[in-house]
N, C-alpha and C positions, 0 to 999 in steps of 0.2 A: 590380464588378471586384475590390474590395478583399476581399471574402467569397470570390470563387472561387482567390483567388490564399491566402486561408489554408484553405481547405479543398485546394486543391492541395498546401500544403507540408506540413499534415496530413496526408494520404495517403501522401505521399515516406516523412514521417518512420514515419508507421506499418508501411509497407513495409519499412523497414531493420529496424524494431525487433523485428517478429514475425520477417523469419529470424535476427536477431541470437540471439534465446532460444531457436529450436530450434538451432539450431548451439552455441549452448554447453551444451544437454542433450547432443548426439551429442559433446561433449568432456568431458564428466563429470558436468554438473549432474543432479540428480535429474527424472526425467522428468514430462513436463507441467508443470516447472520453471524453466525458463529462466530467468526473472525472477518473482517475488515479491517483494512489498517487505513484507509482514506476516511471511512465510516465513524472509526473511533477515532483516531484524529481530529475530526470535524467536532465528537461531542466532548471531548476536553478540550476544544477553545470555546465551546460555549459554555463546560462550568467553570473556567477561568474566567468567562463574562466578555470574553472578546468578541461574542455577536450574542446578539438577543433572541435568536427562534429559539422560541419555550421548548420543544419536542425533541431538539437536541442538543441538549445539556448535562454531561455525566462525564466526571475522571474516570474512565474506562482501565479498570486496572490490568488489564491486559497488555494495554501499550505498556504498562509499567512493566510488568512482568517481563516483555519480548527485551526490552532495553537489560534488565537486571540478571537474566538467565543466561544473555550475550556475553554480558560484562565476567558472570560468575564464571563459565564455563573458561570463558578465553584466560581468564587470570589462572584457574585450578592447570588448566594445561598450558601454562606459558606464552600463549600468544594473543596474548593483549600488548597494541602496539601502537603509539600515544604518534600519530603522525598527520598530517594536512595541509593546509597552505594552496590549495590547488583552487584557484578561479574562486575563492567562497563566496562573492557576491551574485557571481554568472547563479553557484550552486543553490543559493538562496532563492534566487529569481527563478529556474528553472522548477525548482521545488515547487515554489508555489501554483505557477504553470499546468503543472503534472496533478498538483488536487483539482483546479478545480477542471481539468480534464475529469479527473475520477467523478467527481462531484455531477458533474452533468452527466455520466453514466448513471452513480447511485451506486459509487460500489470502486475498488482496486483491484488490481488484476487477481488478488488472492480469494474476495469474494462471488469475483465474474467465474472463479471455477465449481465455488460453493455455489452459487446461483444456478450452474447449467446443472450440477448437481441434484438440483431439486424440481428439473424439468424446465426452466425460467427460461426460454430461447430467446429473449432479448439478450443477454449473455451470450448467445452462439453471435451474434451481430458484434456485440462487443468484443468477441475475440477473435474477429476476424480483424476487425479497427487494428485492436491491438496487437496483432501480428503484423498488419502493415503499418505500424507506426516503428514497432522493432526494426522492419525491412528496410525503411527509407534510413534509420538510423544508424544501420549494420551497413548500408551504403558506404553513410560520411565515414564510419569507421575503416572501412576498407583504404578511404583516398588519405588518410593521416587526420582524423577529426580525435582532437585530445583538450581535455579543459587543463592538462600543465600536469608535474608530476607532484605528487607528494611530499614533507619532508620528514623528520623526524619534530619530534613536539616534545613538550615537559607530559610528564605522567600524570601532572594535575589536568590539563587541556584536555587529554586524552580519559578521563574520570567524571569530567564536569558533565557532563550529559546523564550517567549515572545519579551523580549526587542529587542533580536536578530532581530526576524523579526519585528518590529514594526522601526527601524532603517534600516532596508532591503529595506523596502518599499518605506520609506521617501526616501532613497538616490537613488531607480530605479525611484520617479518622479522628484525630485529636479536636480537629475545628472545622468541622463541615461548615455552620454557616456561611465563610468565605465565598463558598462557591455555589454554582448555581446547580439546581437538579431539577429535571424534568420530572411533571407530575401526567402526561400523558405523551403519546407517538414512543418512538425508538429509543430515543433517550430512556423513557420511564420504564422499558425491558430489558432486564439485566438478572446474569445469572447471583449468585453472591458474590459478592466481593473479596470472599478468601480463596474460592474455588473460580474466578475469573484469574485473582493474582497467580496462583497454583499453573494454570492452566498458562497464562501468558510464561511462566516460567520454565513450562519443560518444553513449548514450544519453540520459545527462544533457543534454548538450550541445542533444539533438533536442530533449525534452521542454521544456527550457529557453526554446529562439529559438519554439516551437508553442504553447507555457502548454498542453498538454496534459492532460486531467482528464478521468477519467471519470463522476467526478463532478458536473464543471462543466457537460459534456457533455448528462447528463439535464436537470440544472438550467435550463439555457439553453435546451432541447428543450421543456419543462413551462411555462417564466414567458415565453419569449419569441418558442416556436416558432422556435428557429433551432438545429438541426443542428449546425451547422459544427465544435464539437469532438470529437463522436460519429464524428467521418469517423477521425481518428485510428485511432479504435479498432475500427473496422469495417477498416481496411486491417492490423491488426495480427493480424486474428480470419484475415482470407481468405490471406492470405501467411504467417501461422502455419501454417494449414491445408494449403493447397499444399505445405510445408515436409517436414509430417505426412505426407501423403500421399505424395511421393515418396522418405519416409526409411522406411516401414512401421511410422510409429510413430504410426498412425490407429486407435482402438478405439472402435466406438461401443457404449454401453450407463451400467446406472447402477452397474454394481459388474466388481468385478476392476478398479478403474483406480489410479492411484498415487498415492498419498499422499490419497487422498479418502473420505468416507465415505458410503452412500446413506440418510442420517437425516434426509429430505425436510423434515422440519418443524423442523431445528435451523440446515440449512442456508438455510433460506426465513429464517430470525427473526435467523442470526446475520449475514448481508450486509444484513439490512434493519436494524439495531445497526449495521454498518459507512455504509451510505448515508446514512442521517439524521444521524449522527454528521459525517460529513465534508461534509454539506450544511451544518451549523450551524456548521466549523470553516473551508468556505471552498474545501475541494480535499481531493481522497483523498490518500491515503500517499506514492503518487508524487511528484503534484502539494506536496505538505509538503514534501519530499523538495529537490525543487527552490525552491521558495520558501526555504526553509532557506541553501541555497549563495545565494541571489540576495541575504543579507540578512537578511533576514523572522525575527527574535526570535522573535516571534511561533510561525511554523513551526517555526523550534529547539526550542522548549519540549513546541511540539506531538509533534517526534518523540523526544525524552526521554518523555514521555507514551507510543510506540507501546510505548518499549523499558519500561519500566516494566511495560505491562499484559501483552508476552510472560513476564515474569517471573512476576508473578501467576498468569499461566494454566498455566506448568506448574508452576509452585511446587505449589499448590494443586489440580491435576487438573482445569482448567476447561476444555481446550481438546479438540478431537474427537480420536477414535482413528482411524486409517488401515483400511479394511477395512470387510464385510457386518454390517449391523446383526444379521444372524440370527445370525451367530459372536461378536457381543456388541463393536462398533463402536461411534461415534459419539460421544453426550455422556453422560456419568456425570450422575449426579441433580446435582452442585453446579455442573458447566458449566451446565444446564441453566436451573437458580435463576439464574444469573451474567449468561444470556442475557435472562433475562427484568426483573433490574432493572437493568442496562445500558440495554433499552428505557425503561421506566418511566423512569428518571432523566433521560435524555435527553431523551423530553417532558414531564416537568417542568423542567428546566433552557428547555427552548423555551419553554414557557406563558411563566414567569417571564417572561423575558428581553422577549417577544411585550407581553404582557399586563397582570401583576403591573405590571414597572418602569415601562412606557408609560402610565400611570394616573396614578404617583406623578409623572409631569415635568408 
């Protein structure tokens, strides 16, 4: 009873959240874009001015929203729970890791469902990646792979990620010039800004009362044969799509689609970087996202870590180009190196953690 009743409010919530994203595309967001949280991520570190590509640069009040909606709901129901301490440096590094995994996709695992959504099959490639990035991860999890437990924190630790962006937001409308705003690409599409916060708000809000993860989702599918958070994202994929379909914004194929690139073997290796990654960290970006507002240091540090590796990647030219790899798309040679010891380090950090340390107790 207790499994059909949250696979039912999983579904609910899945259902609001796929038309929420296409509805804030048909209000300005960049298409097959609704929600990203790698996506917008990336474009508040460029209107922070922590990397310079002009195209993506915007406080996406969304992210604000997903943290503020976490925070409120957890505190109105009592469990907001100020705790952390677990590996935060491993967490930080791994964070950063897992973007620009995403990053060389063009997307997190929340918008690789809105992507397949709208017909985009490089997306089906990416979540095959990113199922076997879950698998090898759900592996280490099986032999003893743990970044350390949790502890109890002050209520201020446990706030500070909140206050952050609630201070964020105040100063992008009080004193925009500080930051940077894109005046053309993804950045410069955006729905308004009271109706993106709005939105980041009850979507947090769903994610939050659901623990919704797509990464937990496999996880829990692989170690213990149970479904039930994968319903989320199967109702977010079919009412996406319905969305799509009655707005004419359904393209099926692997190229012409927006903001994506068809570099089959970069987007296979960069979600399978994103899944392992966020298997070993506990929950994808989302899922951080809201653990972050609930509390979770731990998660804070994690998404200082996302925002970190957006910078790196375009600092640096790691992350994919938008467009046909025949007109010279995708990953440059140092994305490409970047993808591939991202993997490496990740399982070496699992070995370790699995294996190495489980010896020495």
């Amino acid at each position: 009873m207790k499994i059909a009743k949250e696979k039912r409010n999983l579904a609910i919530a899945g259902a609001l959240i796929g038309i929420i994203a296409v509805v804030l595309v048909l209000l300005g967001n960049p298409k097959n874009m609704g929600f990203c949280i790698a996506c917008f991520v990336r474009d508040i570190a460029g209107g922070l001015k922590f990397h310079s590509a002009g195209v993506v640069q915007y406080v996406r009040p969304e992210i604000i929203g997903l943290v503020l909606g976490s925070f409120l709901i957890s505190v109105l129901t009592k469990e907001f729970n100020a705790r952390g301490g677990s590996s935060p440096v491993l967490r930080f590094c791994i964070g950063a890791m897992v973007m620009i995994g995403c990053l060389a996709f063009l997307g997190c695992p929340f918008r690789m469902i809105l992507r397949l959504s709208a017909g985009d099959l490089n997306a089906l490639i990416g979540l095959l990646g990113f199922a076997s990035g879950v698998g090898a991860g759900s592996f280490f999890l099986s032999k003893g792979f743990s970044l350390g437990r949790t502890r109890a924190q002050a209520p201020l630790e446990g706030c500070a990620i909140s206050l952050v962006n609630i201070i964020l937001f105040v100063l992008v409308i009080a004193v925009p010039s500080l930051f940077a705003f894109s005046t053309s690409g993804p950045g410069s599409m955006h729905a308004p800004m009271v109706v993106s916060l709005c939105a980041g708000l009850v979507v947090g809000l769903l994610a939050q009362r659901t623990r919704m993860c797509m990464a937990g989702g496999f996880r829990d599918l692989y170690l213990l044969k149970d479904g039930t958070l994968i319903c989320g994202f199967i109702a977010i994929f079919v009412f996406a799509l319905i969305m799509n379909l009655a707005t004419g914004s359904f393209k099926l194929g692997f190229t012409g689609q927006p903001v994506a690139h068809n570099a089959h073997i970069w987007n296979f290796l960069g979600m399978a970087v994103c899944g392992l990654g966020c298997t070993m960290l506990g929950g994808c970006p989302l899922r951080q996202l809201i653990l972050a507002g609930e509390g979770n240091s731990d998660s804070a540090i994690t998404v200082l870590g996302l925002l970190t590796g957006a910078a790196i990647s375009h600092n640096f030219g790691l992350a994919g180009a938008a467009g046909a790899v025949a007109d010279g798309a995708g990953l440059k040679t140092q994305g490409k190196v970047a993808v591939i010891l991202c993997l490496l380090i990740l399982v070496a950090i699992a070995c370790i953690k699995t294996f190495a340390e489980k010896k020495e107790d």
